[in-house]
MIDOSE-1310 file (N, C-alpha, C; in nm, 2 decimals, decimal comma, always signed):
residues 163
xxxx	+2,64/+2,46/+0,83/+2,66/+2,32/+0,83/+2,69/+2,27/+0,69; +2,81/+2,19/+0,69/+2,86/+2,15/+0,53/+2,75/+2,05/+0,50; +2,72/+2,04/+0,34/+2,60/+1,91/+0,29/+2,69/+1,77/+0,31; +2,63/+1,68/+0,31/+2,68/+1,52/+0,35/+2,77/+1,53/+0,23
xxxx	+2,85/+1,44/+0,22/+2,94/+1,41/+0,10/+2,90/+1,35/+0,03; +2,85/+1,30/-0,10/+2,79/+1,27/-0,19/+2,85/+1,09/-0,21; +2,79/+1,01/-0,19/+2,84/+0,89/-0,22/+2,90/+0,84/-0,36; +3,02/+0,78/-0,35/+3,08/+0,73/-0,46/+3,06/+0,53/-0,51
xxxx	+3,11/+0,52/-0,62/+3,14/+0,36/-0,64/+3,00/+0,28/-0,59; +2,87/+0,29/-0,64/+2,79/+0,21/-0,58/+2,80/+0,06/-0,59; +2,86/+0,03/-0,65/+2,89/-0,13/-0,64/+2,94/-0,18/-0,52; +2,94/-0,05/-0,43/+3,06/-0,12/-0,31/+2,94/-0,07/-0,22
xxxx	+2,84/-0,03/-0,20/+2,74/+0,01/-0,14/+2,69/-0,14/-0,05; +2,66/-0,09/+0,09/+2,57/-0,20/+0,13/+2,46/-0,15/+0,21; +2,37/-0,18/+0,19/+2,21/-0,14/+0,25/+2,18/-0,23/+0,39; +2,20/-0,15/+0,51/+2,11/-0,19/+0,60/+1,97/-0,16/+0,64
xxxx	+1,92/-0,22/+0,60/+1,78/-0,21/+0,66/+1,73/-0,22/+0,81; +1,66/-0,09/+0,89/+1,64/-0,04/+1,01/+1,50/-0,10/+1,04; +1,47/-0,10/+1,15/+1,33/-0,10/+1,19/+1,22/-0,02/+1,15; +1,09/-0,02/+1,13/+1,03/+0,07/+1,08/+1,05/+0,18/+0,93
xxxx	+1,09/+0,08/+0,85/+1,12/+0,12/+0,73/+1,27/+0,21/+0,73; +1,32/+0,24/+0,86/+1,47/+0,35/+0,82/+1,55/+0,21/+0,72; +1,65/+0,32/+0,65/+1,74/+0,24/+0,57/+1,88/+0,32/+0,62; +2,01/+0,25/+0,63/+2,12/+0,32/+0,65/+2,20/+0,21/+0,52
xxxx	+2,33/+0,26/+0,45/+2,36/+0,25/+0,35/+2,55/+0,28/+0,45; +2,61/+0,20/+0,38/+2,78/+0,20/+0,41/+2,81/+0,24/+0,28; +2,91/+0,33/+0,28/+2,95/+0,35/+0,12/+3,10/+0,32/+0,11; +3,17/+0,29/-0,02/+3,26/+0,25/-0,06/+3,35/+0,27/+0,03
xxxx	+3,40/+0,38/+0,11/+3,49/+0,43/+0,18/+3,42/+0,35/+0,32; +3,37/+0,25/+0,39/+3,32/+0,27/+0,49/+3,23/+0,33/+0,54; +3,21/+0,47/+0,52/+3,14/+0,56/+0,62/+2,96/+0,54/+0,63; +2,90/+0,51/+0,75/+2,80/+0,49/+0,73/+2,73/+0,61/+0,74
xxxx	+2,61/+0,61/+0,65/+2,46/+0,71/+0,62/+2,37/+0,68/+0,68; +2,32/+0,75/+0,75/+2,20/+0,70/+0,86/+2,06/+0,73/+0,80; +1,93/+0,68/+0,79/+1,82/+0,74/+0,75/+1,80/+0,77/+0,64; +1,89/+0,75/+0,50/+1,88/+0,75/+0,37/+1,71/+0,70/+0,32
xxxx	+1,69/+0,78/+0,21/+1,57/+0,77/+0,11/+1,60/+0,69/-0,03; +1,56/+0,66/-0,05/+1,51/+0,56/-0,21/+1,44/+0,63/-0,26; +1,47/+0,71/-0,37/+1,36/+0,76/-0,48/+1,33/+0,74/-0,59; +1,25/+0,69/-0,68/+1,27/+0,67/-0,83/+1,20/+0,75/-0,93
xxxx	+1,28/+0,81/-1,00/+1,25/+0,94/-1,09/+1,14/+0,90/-1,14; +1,15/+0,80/-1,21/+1,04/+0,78/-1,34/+0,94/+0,61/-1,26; +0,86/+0,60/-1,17/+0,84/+0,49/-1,10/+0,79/+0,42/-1,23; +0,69/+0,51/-1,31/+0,54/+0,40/-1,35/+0,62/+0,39/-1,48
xxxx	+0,76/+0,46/-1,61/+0,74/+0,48/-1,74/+0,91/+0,45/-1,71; +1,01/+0,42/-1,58/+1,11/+0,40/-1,63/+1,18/+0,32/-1,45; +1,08/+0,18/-1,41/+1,11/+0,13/-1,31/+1,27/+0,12/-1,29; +1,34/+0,06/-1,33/+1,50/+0,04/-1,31/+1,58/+0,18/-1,33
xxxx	+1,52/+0,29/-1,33/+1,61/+0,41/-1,33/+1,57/+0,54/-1,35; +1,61/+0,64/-1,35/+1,68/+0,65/-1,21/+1,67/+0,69/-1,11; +1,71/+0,68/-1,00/+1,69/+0,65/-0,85/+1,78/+0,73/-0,78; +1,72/+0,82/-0,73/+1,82/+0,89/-0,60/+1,82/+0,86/-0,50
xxxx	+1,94/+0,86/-0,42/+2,01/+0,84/-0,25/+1,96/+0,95/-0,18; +1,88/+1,00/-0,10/+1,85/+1,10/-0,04/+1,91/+1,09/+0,09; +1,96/+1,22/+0,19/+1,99/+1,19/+0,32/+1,87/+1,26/+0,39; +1,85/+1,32/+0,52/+1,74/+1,30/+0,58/+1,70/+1,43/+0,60
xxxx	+1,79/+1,57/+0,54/+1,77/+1,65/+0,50/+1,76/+1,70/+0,39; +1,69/+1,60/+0,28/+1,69/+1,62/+0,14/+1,76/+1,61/+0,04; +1,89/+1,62/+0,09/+2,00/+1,62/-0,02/+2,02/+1,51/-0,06; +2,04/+1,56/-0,21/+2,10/+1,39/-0,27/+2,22/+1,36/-0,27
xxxx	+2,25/+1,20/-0,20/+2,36/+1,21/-0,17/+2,47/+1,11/-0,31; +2,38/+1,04/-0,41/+2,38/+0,99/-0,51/+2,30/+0,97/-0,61; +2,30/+1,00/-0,72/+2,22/+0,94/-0,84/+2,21/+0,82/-0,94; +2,19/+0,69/-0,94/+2,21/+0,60/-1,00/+2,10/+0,61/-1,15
xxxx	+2,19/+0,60/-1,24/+2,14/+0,65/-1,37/+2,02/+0,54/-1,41; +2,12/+0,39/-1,39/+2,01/+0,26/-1,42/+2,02/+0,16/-1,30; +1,93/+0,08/-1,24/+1,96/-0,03/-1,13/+1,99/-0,12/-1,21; +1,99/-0,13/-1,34/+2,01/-0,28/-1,44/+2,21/-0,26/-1,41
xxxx	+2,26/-0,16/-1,40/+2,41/-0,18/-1,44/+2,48/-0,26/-1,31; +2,39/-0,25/-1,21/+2,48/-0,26/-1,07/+2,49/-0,40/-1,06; +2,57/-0,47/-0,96/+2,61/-0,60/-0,98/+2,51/-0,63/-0,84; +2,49/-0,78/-0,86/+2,40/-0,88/-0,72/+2,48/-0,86/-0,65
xxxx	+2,50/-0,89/-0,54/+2,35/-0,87/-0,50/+2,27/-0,74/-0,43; +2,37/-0,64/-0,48/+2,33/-0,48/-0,46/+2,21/-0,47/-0,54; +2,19/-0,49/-0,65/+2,03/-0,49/-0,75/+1,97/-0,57/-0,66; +1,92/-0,69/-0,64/+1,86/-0,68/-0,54/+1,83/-0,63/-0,43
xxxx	+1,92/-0,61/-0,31/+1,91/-0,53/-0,22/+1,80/-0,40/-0,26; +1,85/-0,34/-0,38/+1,80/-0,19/-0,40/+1,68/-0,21/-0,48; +1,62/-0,33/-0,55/+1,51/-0,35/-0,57/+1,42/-0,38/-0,42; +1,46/-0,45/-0,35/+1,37/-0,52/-0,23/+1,33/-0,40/-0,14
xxxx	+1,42/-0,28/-0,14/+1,41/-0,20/-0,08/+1,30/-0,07/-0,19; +1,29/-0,08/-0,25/+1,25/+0,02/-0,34/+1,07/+0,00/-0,33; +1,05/-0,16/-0,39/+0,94/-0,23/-0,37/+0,89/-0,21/-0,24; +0,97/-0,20/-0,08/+0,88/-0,23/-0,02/+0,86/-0,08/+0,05
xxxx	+0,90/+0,03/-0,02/+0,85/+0,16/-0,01/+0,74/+0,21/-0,06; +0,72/+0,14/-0,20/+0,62/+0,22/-0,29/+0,49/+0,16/-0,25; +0,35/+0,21/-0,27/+0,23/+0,17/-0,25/+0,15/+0,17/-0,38; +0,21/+0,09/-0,43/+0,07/+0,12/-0,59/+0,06/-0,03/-0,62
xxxx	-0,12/-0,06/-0,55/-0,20/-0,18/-0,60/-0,22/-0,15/-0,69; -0,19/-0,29/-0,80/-0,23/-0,34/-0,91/-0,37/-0,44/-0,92; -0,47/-0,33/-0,99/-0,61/-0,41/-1,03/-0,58/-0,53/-1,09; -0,64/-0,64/-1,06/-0,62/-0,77/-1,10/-0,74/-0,79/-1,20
xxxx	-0,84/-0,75/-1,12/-1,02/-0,76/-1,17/-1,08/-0,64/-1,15; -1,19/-0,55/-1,22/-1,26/-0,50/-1,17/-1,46/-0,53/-1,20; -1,45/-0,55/-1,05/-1,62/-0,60/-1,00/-1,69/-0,53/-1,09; -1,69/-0,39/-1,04/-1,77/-0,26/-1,07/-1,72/-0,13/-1,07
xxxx	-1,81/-0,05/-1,15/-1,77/+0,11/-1,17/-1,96/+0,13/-1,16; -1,93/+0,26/-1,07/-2,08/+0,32/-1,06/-2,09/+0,39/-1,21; -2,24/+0,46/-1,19/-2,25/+0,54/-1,37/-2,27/+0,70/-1,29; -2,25/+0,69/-1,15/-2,24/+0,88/-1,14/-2,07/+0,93/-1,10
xxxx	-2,06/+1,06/-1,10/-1,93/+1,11/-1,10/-1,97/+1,17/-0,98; -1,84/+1,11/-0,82/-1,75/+1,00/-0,86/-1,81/+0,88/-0,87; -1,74/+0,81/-0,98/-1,81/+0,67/-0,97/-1,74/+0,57/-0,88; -1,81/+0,53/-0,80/-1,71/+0,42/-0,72/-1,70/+0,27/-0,80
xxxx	-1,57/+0,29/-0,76/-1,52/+0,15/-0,85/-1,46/+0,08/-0,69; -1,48/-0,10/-0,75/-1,50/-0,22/-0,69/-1,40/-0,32/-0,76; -1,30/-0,35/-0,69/-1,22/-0,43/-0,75/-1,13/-0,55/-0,67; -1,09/-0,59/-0,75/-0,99/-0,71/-0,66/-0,83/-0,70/-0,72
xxxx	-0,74/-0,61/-0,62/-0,59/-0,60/-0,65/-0,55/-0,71/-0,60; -0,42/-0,72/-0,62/-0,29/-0,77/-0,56/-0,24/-0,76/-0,44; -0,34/-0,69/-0,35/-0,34/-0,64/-0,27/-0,46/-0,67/-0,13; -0,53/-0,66/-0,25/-0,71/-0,74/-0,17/-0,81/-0,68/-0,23
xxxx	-0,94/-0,71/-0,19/-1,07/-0,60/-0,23/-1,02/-0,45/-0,21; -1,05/-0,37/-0,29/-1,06/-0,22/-0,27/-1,22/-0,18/-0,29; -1,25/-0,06/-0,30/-1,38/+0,01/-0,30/-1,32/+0,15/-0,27; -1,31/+0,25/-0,39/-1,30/+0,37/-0,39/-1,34/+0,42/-0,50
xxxx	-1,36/+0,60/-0,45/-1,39/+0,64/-0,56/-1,30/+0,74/-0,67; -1,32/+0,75/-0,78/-1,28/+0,83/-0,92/-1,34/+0,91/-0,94; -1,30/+1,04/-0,99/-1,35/+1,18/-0,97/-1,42/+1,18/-1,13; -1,33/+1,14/-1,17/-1,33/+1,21/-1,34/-1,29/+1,07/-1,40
xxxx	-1,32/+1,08/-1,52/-1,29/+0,94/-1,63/-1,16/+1,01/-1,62; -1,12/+1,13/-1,61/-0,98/+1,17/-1,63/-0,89/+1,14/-1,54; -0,93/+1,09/-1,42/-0,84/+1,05/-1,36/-0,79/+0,88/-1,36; -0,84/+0,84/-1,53/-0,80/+0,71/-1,59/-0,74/+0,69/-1,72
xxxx	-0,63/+0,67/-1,68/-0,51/+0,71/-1,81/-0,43/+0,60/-1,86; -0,47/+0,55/-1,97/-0,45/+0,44/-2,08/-0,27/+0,48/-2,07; -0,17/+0,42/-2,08/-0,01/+0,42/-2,11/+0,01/+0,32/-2,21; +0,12/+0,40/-2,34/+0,14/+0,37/-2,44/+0,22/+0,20/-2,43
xxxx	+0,21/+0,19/-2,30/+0,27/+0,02/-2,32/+0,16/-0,09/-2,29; +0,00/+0,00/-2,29/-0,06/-0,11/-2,28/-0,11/-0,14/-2,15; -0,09/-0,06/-2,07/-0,11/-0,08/-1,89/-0,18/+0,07/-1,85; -0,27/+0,08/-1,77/-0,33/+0,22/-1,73/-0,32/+0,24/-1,58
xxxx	-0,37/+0,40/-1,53/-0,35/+0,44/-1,43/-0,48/+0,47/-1,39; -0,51/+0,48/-1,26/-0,64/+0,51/-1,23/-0,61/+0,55/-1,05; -0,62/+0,67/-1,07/-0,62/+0,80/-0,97/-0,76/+0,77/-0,86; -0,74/+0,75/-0,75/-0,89/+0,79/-0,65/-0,92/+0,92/-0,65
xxxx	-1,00/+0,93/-0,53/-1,06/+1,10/-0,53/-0,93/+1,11/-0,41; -0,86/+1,06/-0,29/-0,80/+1,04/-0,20/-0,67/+1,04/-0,26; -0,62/+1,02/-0,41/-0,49/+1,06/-0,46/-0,42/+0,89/-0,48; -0,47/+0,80/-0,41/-0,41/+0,68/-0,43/-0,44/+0,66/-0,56
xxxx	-0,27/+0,59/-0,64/-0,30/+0,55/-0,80/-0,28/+0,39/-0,76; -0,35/+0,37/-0,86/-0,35/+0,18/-0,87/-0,34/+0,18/-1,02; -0,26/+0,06/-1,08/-0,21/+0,01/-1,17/-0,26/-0,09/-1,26; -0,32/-0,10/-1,33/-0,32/-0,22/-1,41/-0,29/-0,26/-1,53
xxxx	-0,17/-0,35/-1,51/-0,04/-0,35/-1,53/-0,02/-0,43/-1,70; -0,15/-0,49/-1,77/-0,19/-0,46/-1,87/-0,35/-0,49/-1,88; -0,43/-0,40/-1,96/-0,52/-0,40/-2,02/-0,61/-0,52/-2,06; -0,52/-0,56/-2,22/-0,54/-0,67/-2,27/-0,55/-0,80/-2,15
xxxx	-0,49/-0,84/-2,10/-0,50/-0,96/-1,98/-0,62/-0,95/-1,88; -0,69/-0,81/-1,83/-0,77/-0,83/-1,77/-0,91/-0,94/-1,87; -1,00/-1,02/-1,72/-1,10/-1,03/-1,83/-1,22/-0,97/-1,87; -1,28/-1,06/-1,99/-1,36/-0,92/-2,07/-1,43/-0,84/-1,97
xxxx	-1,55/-0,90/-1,86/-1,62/-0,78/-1,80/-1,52/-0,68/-1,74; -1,39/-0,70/-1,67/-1,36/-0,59/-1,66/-1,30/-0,49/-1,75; -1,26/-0,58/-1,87/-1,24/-0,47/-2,00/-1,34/-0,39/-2,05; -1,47/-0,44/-2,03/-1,60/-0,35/-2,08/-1,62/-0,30/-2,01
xxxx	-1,61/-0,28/-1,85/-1,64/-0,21/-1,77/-1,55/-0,06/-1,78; -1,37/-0,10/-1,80/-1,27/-0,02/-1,81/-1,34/+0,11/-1,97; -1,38/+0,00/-2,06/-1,39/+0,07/-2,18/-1,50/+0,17/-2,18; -1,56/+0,14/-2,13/-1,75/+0,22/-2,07/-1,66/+0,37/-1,99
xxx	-1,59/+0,34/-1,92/-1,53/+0,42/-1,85/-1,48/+0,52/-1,91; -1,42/+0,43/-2,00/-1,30/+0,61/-2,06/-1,36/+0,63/-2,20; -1,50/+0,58/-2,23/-1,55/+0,65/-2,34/-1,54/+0,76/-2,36
């Protein structure tokens, strides 16, 4: 079986969106892609790029280096689609953190109340822009998306944490 043909000219790309999350994509030439994937290399340290076209057997059928170069309303399209694939709640507040390992932590995302637990202080990881990551025992990461902006009790609570 030959691999799909690799899509050209993304500017001329258009994104249909299927039921149940499928996406199908028209590429420059016409030819429609059925079942296509959204991937983004770098999600948490390089959001606008880069992002691979997947077909539904793996293969990549394009690589877009940056979403900033592409013209509207394809950047949107490929943002709206991107967003509503990924799952990573952003802590707004946090309630509480237990003092045993796992400590269960108590919080209020963007998302709604959560209540899960953290294995290790190590699965809470400060990012050089000021924003951190915080791993469950279940593998879900949640975001909070800066530091500084939470308020103090949950900065003291955060800070108690990764002592």
């Amino acid at each position: 079986m030959a691999p799909p043909p690799r899509l050209a000219e993304p500017a001329a790309w258009q994104f249909i969106p299927r039921p149940h999350g499928r996406l199908d994509v028209v590429d420059a030439s016409g030819n429609l892609h059925l079942d296509i994937d959204l991937l983004r290399a770098f999600p948490i340290s390089a959001p606008l790029g880069p992002v691979a076209v997947v077909a539904p057997d793996g293969s990549e059928l394009a690589w877009i280096d940056t979403i900033d170069n592409l013209p509207e309303p394809l950047r949107g399209e490929l943002l709206r689609e991107l967003s509503s694939r990924e799952f990573l709640p952003v802590i707004d507040r946090i309630e509480a953190i237990g003092d045993s390992d796992p400590a269960e932590w108590t919080v209020l995302t963007d998302r709604g109340p959560r209540r899960f637990l953290v294995a290790t202080p190590d699965d809470v990881e400060r990012l050089a822009d000021g924003s951190a990551l915080v791993v469950d025992g279940s593998g879900v990461r949640y975001r909070i998306a800066a530091i500084a902006a939470l308020d103090s009790h949950s900065r003291r609570l955060l800070d108690r944490t990764m002592e």
